[in-house]
Every structure is written in structure tokens, then in C-alpha cells.
LUMFIKOL-194818 format. One record per residue: x, y, z of N, C-alpha, C in turn. Coordinates in nm, 3 decimals. Atoms other than C-alpha are relative to their C-alpha. Layout:
    n.east   n.north      n.up   ca.east   ca.north     ca.up    c.east   c.north      c.up
         X         Y         Z         X          Y         Z         X         Y         Z
...
***
This chain:
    n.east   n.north      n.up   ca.east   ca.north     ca.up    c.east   c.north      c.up
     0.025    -0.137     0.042    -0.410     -3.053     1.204     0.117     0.047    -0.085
    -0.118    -0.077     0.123    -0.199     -2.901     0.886    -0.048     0.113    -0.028
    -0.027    -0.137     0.047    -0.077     -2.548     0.821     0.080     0.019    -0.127
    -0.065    -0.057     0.060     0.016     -2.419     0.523     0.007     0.162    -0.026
    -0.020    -0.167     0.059     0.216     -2.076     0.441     0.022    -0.021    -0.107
    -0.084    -0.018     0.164     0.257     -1.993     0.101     0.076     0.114     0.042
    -0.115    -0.100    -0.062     0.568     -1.767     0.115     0.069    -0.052     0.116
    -0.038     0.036    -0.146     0.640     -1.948     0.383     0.173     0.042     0.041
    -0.122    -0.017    -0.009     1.018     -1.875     0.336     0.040     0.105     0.021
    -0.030    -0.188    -0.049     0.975     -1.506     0.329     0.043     0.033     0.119
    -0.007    -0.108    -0.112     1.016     -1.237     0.593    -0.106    -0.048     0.067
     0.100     0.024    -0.107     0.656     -1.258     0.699    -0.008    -0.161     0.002
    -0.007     0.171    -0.010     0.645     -1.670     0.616     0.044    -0.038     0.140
    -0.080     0.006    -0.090     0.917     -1.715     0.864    -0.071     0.048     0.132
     0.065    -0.096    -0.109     0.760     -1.470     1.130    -0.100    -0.060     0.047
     0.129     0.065    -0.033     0.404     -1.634     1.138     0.066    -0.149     0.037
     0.006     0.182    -0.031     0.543     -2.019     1.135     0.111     0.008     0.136
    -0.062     0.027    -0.145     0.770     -1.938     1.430    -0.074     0.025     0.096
     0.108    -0.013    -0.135     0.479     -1.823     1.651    -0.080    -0.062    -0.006
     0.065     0.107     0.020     0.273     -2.126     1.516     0.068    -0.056     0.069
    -0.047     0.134    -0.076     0.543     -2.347     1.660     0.069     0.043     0.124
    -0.016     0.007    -0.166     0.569     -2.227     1.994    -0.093    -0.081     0.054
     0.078     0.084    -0.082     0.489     -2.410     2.272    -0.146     0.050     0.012
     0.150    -0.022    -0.090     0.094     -2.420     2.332    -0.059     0.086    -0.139
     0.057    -0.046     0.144     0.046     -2.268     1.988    -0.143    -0.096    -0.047
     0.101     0.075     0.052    -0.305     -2.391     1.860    -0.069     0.114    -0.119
     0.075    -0.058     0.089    -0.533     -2.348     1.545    -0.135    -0.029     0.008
     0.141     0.034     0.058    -0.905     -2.387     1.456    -0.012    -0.078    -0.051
     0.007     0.152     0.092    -0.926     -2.739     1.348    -0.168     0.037    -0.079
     0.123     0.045     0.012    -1.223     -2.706     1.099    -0.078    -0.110     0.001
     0.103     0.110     0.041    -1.338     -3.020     1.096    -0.004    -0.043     0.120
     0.042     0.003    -0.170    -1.336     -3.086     1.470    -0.059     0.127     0.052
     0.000    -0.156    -0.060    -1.406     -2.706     1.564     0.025    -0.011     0.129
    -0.043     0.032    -0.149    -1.223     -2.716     1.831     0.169     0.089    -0.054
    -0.164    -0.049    -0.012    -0.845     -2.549     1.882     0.109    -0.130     0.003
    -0.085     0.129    -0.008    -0.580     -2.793     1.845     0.169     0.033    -0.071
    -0.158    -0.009     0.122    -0.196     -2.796     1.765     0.041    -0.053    -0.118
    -0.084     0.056     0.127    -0.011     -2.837     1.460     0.060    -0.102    -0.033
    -0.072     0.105    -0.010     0.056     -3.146     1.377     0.154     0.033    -0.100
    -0.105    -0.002     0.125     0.231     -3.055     1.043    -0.052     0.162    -0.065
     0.026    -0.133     0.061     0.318     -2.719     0.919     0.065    -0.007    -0.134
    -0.065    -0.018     0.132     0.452     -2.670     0.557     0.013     0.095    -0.037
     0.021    -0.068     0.076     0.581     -2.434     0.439     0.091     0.031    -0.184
    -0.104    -0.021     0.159     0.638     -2.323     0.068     0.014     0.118    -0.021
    -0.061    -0.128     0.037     0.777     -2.074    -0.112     0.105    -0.063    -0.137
    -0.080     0.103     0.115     0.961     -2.107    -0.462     0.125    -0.036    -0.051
    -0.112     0.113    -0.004     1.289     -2.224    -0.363     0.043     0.066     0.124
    -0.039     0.019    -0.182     1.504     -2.255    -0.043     0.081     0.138    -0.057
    -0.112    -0.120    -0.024     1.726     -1.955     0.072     0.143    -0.059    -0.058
    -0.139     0.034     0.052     2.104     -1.930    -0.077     0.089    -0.056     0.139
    -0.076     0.059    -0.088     2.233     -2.008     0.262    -0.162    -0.051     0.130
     0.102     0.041    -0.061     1.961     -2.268     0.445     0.046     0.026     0.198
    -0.061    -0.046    -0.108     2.150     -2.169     0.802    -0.078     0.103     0.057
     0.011    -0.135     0.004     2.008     -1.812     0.739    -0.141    -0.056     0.078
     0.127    -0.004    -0.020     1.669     -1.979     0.827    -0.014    -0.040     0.206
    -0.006    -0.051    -0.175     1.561     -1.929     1.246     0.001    -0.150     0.037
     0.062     0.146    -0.050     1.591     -2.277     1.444    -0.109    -0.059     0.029
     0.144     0.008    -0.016     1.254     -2.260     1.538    -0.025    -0.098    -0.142
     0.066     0.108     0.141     1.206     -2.406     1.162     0.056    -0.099    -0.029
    -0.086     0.099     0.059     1.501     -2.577     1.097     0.024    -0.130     0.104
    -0.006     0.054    -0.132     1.497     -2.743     1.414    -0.109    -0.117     0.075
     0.168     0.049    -0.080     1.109     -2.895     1.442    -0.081    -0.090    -0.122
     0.029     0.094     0.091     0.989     -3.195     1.285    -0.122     0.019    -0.035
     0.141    -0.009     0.060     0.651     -3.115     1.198     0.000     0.115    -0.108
    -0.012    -0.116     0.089     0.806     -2.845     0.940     0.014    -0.074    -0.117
    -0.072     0.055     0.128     0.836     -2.976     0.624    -0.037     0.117    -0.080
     0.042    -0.084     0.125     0.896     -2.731     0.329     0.033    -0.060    -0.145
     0.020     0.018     0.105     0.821     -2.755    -0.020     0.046     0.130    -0.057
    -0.017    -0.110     0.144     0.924     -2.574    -0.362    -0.024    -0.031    -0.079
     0.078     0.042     0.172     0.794     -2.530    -0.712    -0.048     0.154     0.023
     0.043    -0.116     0.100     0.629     -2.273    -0.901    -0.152     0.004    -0.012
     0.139    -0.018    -0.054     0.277     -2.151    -0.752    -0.028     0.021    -0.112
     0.095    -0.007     0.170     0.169     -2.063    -1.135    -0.028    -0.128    -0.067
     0.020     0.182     0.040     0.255     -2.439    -1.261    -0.128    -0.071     0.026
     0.112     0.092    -0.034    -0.054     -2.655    -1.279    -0.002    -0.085     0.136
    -0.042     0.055    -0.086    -0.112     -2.890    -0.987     0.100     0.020     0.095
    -0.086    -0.027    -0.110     0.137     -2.730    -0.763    -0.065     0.033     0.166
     0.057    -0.045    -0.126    -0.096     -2.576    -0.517    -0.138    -0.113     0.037
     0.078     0.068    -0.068    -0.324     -2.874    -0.500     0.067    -0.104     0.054
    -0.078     0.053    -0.083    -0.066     -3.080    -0.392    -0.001     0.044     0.148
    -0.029     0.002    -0.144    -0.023     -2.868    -0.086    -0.138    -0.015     0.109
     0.085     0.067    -0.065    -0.385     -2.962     0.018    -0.007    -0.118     0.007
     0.002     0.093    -0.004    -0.337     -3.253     0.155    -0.134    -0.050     0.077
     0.073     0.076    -0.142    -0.581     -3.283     0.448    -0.092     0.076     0.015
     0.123    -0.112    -0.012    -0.943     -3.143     0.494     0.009     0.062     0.107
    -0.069    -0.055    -0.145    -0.814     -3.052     0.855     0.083     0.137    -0.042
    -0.125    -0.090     0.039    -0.609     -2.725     0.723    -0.029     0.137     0.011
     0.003    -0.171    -0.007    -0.557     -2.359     0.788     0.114     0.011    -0.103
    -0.051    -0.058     0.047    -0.397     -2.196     0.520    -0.008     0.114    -0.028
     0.011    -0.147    -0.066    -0.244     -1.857     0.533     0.080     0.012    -0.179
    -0.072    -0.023     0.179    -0.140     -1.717     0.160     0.051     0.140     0.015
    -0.081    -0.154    -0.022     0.136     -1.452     0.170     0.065    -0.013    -0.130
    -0.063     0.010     0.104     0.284     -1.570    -0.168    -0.077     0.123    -0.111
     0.071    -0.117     0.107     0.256     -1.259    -0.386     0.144     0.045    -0.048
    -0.095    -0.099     0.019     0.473     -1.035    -0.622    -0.052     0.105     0.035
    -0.006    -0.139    -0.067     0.532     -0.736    -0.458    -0.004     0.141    -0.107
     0.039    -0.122     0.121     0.467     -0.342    -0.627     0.124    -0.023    -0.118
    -0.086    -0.032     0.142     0.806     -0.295    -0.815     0.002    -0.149    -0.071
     0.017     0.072     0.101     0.832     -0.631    -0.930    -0.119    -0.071    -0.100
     0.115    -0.001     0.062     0.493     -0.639    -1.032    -0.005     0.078    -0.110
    -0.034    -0.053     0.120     0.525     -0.334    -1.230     0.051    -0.019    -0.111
    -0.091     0.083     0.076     0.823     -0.470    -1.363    -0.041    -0.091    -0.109
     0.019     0.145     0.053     0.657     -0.802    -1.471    -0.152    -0.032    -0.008
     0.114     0.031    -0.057     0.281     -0.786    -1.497    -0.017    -0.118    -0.031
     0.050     0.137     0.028     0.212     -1.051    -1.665     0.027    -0.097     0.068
     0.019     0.131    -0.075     0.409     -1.280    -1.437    -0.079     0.047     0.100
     0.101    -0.044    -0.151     0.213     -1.090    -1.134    -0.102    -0.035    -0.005
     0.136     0.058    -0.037    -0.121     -1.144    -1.254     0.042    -0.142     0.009
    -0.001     0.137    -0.006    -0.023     -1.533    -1.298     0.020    -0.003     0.204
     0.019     0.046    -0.184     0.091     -1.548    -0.920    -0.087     0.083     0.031
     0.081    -0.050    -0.133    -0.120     -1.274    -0.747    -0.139    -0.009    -0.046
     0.139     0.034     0.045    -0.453     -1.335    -0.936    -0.023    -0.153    -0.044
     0.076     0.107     0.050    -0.467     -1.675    -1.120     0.063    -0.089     0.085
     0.003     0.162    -0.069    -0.283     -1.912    -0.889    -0.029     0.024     0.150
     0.063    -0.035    -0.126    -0.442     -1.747    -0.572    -0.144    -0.086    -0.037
     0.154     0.102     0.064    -0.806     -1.891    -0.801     0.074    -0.085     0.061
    -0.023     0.157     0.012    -0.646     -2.215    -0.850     0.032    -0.070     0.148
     0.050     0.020    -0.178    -0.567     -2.235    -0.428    -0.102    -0.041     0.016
     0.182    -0.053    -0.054    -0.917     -2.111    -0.356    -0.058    -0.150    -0.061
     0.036     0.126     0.088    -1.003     -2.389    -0.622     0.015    -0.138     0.099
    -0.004     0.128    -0.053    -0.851     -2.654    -0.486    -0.004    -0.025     0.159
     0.094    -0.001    -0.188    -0.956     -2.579    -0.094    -0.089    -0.011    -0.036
     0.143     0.035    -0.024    -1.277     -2.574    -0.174    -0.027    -0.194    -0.055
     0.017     0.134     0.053    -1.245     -2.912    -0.375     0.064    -0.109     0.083
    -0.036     0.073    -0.082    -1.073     -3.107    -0.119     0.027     0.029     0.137
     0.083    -0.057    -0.136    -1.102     -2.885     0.205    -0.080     0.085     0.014
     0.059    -0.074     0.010    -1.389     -2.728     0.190    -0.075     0.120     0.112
    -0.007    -0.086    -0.118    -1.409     -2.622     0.537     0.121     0.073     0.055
    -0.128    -0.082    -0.041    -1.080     -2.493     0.600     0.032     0.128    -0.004
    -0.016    -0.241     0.009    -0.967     -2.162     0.658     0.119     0.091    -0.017
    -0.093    -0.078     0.068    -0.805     -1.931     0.473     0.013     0.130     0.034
    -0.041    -0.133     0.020    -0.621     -1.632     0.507     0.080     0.091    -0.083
    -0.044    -0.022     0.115    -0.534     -1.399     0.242     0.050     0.113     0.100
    -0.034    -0.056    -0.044    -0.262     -1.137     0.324    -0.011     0.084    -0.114
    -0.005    -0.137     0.120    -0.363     -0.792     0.109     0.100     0.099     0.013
    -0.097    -0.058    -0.031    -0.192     -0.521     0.072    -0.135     0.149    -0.032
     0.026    -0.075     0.036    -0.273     -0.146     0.126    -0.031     0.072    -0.141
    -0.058    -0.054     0.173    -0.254     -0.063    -0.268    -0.157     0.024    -0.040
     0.145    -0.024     0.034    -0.676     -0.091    -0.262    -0.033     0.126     0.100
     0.094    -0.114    -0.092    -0.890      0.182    -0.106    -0.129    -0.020     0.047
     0.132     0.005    -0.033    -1.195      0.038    -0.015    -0.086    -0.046    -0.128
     0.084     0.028     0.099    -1.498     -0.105    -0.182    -0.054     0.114    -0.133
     0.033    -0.077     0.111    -1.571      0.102    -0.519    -0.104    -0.019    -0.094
     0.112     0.045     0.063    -1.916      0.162    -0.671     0.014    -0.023    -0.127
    -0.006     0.057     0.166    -1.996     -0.046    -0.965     0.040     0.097    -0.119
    -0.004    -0.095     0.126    -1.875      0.099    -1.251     0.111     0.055    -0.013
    -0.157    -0.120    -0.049    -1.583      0.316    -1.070     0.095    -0.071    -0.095
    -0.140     0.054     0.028    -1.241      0.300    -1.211     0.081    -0.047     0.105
    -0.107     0.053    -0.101    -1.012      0.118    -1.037     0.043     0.075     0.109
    -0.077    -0.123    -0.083    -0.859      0.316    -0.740     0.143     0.000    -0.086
    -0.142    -0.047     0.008    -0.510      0.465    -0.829     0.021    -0.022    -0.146
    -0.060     0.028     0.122    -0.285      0.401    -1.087     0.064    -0.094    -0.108
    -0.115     0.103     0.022    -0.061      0.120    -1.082    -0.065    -0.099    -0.027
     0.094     0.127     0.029    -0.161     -0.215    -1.246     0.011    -0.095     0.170
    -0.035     0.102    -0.109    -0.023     -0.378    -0.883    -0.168     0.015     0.076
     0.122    -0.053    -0.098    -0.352     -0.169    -0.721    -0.133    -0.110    -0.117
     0.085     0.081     0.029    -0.558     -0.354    -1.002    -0.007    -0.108     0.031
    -0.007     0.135    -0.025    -0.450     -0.678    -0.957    -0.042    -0.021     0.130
     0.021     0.089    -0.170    -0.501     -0.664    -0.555    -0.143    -0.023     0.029
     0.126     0.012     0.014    -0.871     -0.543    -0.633    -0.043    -0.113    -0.030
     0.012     0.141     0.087    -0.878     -0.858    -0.867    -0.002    -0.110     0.071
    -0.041     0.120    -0.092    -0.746     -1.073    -0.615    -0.100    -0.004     0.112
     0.050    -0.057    -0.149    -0.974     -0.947    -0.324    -0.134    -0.041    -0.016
     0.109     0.029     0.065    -1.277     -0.998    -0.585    -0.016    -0.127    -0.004
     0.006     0.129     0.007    -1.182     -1.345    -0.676     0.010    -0.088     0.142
    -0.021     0.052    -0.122    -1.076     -1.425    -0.288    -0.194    -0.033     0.067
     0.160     0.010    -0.026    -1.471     -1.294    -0.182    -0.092    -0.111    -0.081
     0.109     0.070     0.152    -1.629     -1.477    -0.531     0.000    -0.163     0.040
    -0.038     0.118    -0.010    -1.450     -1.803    -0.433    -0.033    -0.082     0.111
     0.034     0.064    -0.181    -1.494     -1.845    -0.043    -0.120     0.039     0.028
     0.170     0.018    -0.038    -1.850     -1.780    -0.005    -0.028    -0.064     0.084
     0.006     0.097    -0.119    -1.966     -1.912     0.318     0.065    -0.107     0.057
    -0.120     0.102    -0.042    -1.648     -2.078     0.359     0.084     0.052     0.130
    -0.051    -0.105    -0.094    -1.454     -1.934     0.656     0.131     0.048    -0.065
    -0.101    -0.037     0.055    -1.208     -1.702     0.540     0.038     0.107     0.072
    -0.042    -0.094    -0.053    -1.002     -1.395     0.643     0.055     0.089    -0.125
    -0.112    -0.118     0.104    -0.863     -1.061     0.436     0.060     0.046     0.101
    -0.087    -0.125    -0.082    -0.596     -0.870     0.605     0.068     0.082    -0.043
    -0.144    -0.093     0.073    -0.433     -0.564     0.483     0.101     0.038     0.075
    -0.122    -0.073    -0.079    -0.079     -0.491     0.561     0.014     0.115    -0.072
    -0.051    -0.143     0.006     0.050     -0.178     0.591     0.121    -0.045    -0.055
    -0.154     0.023     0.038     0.411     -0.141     0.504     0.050    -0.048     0.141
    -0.067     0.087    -0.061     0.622     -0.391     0.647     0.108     0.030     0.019
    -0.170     0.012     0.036     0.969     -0.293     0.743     0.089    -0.109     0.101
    -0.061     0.137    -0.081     1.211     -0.558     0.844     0.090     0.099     0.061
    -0.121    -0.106    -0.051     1.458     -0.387     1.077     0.137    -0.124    -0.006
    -0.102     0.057     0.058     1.806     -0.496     0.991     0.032    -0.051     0.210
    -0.022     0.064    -0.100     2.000     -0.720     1.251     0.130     0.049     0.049
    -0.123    -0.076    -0.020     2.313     -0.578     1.469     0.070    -0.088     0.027
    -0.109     0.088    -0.004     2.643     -0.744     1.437     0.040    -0.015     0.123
***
């Protein structure tokens, strides 16, 4: 059974793959349907931390972690990390509002076209596997044909975009949306 996080290095990355690899931790094997542990978790994200220490033992510590880096927009990057029709993957890799603003153009490439090219290549080599896409508050709900976008910000278009292509792509595939709220990390006391 293989897990992949995208983001995996993040805040939330980190957070989810340490309560994967607790003891007695199990997933939804699709292709057995059955619950079963992790053999191999991976996670990526597009490069290691400046100090690899910083990262919790839980990860650094547990042989069934292996992480990867590269550049989720790059061709072939994200079908590499399907290796195995056995796979839950959880997709937290996104640019966030300000640097989205900032940068649309690279935003739509990660939060719209290489979220497709995922979706793409799960369905083409696990086609049962199950995905979870992590949204973000920035949408408002389904909007009748025609509507304008909700809000303002291109970040709120793109998540619509993403949310569209996520539904368009997984079609009777098992999948998940989840919106987060705002996330705050609470700082750590010396």
C-alpha cells in the first residue's frame, strides 16, 4: 500500500504523514478494499527544508518514508510519483493567496494544470485509487451557469478551476474535496 503527499514537506504535509505513520495507522487499499498499512509513504514537495533536522522524527526516522523533489509543473514529474495502482494520494501542493496574486501565471501552472496532469496520470495507471484534494475557502459554493466567478481575486478563480477540473477528471473514481479554513500554525516555545 503507497501514500503519496504532495506538499508533503509543508506544515500540513508533515502533520498528515506523521499520523499516517503511527502505530496501527491504516488506509483504504483500493485494489484489495480492505484497510491496510502503509507500506511506503512518499512524500514530495519541491525541495528539502534549509535545515533537514527541522523535519519531526516521526519522518526522518521511518523507513517506509522516502521523499522526493522536482518541480510539480515539469512534465513527467507527477507521473513518476504513481508508482503503484495500490495508492492513496492526498494533494496539498498549491500556491497559496499572496503568492498567487503575486505570480499568477506560475499559480495557474501548479494549482490548475499540474493538479490535471496528477488526475491524468492516476487515472492512467491507478485508476482506482483515491484522491484527496485539499481546497481552500477562497470558493463560495456551486455558482449558476453563467455566474461570475465568486469574489475578486484571480486565487478564488483558479480554486473554482481546480475544483472543476478535480470533479471533470475523477468521475466515478473515488475521490475527496476538503476545504480548509485558515490554518494557523502556532509558533513553538523555547
Amino acid at each position: 500500500m503507497q501514500c503519496v503527499i504532495t506538499g508533503g514537506l509543508g506544515f500540513l504535509g508533515q502533520q498528515v504523514a506523521r499520523r499516517l505513520l503511527r502505530p496501527g495507522a491504516a488506509l483504504w487499499s483500493p485494489v484489495d478494499q480492505c484497510f491496510k498499512p502503509i507500506a511506503q509513504l512518499t512524500l514530495f514537495d519541491r525541495s528539502l527544508p534549509p535545515d533537514i533536522s527541522s523535519l519531526p522524527r516521526e519522518i526522518t526516522h521511518d523507513d517506509r518514508v522516502r521523499v522526493k523533489t522536482g518541480d510539480i509543473k515539469e512534465p513527467g514529474v507527477v507521473e513518476e510519483l504513481i508508482e503503484d495502482p495500490d495508492i492513496n494520494v492526498i494533494h496539498l501542493a498549491s500556491m497559496v493567496s499572496g503568492d498567487s496574486e503575486e505570480r499568477p501565471d506560475q499559480a495557474w501552472m501548479v494549482n490548475v494544470l499540474a493538479q490535471r496532469a496528477l488526475l491524468e496520470a492516476i487515472r492512467t495507471k491507478a485508476p482506482m485509487a483515491r484522491f484527496l484534494l485539499a481546497s481552500s475557502t477562497a470558493t463560495f459554493g456551486p455558482q449558476p451557469i453563467g455566474a461570475p466567478p465568486p469574489g475578486d481575486s484571480t486565487k478564488q478563480v483558479r480554486t473554482v478551476l481546480s475544483e472543476i477540473v478535480f470533479t471533470n477528471v475523477t468521475q466515478g473514481n473515488a475521490r475527496r474535496l476538503t476545504k480548509l479554513g485558515n490554518v494557523v500554525r502556532r509558533r513553538r516555545l523555547a
